[in-house]
C-alpha positions in Angstrom: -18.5 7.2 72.1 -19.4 10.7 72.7 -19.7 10.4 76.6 -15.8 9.7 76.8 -15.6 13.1 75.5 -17.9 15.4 77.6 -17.6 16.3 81.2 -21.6 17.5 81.5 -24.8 15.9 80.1 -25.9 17.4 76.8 -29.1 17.9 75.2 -28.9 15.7 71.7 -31.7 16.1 69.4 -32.3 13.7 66.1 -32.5 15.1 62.9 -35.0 13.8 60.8 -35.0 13.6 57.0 -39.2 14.2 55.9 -38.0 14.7 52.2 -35.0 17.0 51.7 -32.5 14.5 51.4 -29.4 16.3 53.0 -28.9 14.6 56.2 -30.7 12.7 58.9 -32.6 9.7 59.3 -35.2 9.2 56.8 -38.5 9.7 58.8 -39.8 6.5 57.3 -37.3 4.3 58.9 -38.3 4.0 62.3 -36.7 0.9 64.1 -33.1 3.0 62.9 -34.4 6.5 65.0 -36.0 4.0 67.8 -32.5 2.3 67.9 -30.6 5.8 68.1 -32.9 6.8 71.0 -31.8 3.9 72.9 -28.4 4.6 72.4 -28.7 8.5 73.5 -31.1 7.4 76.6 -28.5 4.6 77.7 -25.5 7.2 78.8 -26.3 9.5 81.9 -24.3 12.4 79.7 -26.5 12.6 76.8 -30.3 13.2 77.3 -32.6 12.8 74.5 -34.5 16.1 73.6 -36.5 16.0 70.8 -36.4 15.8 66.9 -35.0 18.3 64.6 -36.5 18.7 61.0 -35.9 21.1 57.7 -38.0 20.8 55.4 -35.7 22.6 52.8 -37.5 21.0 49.6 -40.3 23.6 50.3 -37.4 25.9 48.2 -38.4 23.7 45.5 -42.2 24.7 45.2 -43.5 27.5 43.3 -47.2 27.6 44.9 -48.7 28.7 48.1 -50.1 25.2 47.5 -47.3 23.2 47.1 -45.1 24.8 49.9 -48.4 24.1 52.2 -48.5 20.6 50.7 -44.5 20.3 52.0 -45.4 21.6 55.3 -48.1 19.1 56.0 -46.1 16.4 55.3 -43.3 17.2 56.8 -45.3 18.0 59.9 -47.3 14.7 59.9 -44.1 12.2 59.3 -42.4 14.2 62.5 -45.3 13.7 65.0 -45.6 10.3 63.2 -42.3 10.0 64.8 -42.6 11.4 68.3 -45.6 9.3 68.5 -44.1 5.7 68.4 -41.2 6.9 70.5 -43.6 7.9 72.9 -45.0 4.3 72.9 -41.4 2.9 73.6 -41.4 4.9 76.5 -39.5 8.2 75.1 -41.7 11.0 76.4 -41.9 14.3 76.6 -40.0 14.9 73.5 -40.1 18.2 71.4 -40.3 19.1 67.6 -38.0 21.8 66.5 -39.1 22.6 62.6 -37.0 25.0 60.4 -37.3 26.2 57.2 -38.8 29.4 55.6 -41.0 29.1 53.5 -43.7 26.6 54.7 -43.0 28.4 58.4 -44.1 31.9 56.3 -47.0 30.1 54.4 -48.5 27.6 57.4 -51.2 28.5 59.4 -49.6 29.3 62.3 -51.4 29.4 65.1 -51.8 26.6 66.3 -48.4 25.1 66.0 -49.3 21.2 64.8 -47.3 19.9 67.8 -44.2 22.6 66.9 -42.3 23.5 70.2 -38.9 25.4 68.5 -39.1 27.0 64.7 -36.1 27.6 63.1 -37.2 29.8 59.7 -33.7 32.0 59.4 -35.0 33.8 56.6 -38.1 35.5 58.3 -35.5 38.5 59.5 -35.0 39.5 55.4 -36.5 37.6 53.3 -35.2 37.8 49.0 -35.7 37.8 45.6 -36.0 33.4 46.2 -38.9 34.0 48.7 -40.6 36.5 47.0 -40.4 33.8 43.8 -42.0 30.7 46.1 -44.5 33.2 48.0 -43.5 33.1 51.5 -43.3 36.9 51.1 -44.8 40.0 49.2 -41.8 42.5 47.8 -43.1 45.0 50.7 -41.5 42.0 53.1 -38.1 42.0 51.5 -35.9 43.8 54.6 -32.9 43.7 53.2 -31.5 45.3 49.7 -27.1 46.4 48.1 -26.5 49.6 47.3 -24.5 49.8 44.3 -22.3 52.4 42.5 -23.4 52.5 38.6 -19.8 52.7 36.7 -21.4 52.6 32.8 -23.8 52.6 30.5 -24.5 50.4 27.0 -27.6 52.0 25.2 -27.2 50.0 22.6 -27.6 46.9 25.1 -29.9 49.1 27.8 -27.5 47.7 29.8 -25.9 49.2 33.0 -22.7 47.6 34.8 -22.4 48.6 38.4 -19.8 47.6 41.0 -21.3 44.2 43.2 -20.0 41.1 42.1 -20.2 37.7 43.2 -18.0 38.8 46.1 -21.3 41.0 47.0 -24.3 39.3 45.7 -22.6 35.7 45.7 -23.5 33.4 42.6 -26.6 31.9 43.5 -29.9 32.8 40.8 -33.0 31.9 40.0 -35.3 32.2 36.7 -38.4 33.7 35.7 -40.1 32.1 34.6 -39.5 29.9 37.8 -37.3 26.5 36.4 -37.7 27.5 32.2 -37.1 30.7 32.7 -33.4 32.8 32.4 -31.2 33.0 35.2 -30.9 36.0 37.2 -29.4 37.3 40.4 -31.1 40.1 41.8 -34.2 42.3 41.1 -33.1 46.3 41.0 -34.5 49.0 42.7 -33.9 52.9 43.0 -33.2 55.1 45.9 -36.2 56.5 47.4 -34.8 59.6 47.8 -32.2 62.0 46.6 -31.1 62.6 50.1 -28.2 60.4 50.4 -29.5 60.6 54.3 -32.3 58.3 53.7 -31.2 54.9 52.4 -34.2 53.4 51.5 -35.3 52.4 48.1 -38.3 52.2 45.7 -40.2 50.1 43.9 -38.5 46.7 41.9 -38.4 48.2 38.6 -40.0 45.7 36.5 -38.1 44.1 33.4 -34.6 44.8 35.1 -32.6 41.8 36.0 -28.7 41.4 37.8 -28.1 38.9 34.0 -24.7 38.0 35.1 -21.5 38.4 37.9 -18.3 38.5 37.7 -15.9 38.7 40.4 -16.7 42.6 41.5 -19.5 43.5 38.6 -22.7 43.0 37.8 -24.5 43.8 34.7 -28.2 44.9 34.5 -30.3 44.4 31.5 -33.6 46.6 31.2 -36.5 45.8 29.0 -38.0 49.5 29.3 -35.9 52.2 27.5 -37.3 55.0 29.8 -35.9 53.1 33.5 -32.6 52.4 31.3 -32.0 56.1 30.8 -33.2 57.3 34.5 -29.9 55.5 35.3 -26.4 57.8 35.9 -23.1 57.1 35.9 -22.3 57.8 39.2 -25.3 57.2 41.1 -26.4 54.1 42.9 -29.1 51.8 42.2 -30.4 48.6 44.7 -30.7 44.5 44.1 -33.1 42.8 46.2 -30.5 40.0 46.5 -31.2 36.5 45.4 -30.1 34.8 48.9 -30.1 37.3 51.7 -28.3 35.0 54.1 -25.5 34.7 51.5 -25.0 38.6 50.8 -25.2 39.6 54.6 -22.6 36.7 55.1 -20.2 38.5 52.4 -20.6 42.0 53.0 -20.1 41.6 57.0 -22.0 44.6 58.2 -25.1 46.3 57.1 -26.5 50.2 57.6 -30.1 50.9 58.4 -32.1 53.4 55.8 -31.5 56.1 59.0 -27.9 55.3 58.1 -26.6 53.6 61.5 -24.1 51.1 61.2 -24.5 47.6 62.3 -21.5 44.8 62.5 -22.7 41.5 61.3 -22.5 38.4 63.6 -18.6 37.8 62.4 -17.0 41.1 63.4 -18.8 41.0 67.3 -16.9 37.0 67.5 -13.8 38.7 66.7 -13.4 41.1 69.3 -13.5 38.0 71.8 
């Protein structure tokens, strides 16, 4: 057991499963979270906090309705929950809800009984939220600069350098679920001032249509954005999965050009 392990008490929370199906205990099953309460309330080292819940099948929805549909679920089966532990005598116990999209999308205030959220996305925000709703483009925070290295007219297709060691490999389609995979919307500096590192407008009809390990290749629809590309200059994806890119590239640098180290590089000077 856990309490042979730990010299102090520790907070424990239970993670819930309201429809996700990644880990937990399925919210339904009630005598099996009543039983683990016990068991964490029984040791003087472990104290029972609260229950933990991500409702990460909201990334699965393509409506403002749906993701709100997800949400209301999710939030009923938790207090659900905290209810018949409080009848058992566990009280006092908190909700902690993560997740992005139904956290963007609920009406919030009032909280439903929420004492923690958890949405890691609300910092960025992507190409994936804009897709679901949680977000309008204006949201999206977060955008990779990269070098264009050629031109296909023939194609209106531009390669540039970022990969899938920049962008990572995850897509979506448009249409949403039919549609063709892609993995980034492109945008173009704001400015000609390499000073200001902000960008433009997603220009529509241009897609990231496929990675490889350090390129990417753009298609365009429109013949006139195809040829306001250079060789040479630098163009911007609205990443698929902001969480993923940040992850990869370690570090990122403001539109006033500071430069920020990601999470990683502050760990390692400890």
């Amino acid at each position: 057991m856990i309490q042979h392990h730990i010299a102090r008490p520790v907070n424990i929370w239970i993670k819930v499963d309201v429809g996700t199906h990644r880990t937990g205990i399925e919210y339904h099953n009630l005598d099996e979270i009543s039983e683990l309460a016990s068991l964490i309330s029984q040791s003087p080292k472990t104290v029972l906090q609260g229950l933990l819940v991500h409702a990460g099948h909201s990334y699965h929805t393509f409506s403002r309705l749906q993701t709100l549909s997800v949400f209301q679920d999710s939030i009923s089966h938790v207090n659900n929950i905290r209810d018949h532990l409080n009848r058992l005598g566990f009280s006092g116990l908190k909700i902690s809800f993560g997740d992005t999209p139904t956290l963007s999308l609920s009406p919030l205030p009032p909280l439903h009984g929420i004492d923690e959220i958890r949405p890691g996305n609300f910092i960025f925000y992507d190409a994936m939220q804009m897709q679901i709703g949680s977000c309008l483009e204006t949201n999206v925070a977060v955008a990779v600069m990269c070098p264009v290295i050629a031109k296909h007219p023939s194609r209106k297709e531009v390669v540039i350098h970022g990969g899938a060691i920049h962008l990572s490999k995850e897509f979506i389609c448009e249409p949403a679920e039919t549609g063709s995979r892609f993995y980034g919307y492109i945008a173009l500096p704001q400015s000609s001032d390499t000073r200001n590192l902000s960008w433009g407008p997603i220009i529509q009809g241009a897609r990231v249509k496929s990675l490889s390990q350090e390129h990417g290749v753009i298609s365009f629809d429109n013949h006139q954005d195809f040829e306001g590309i250079t060789i040479g200059g630098s163009v911007f994806i609205i990443p698929v999965h902001s969480c993923l890119v940040v992850t990869h590239l370690r570090k990122y640098i403001t539109t006033d050009g500071e430069s920020i180290p990601a999470m990683e590089e502050h760990l390692a000077e400890f």
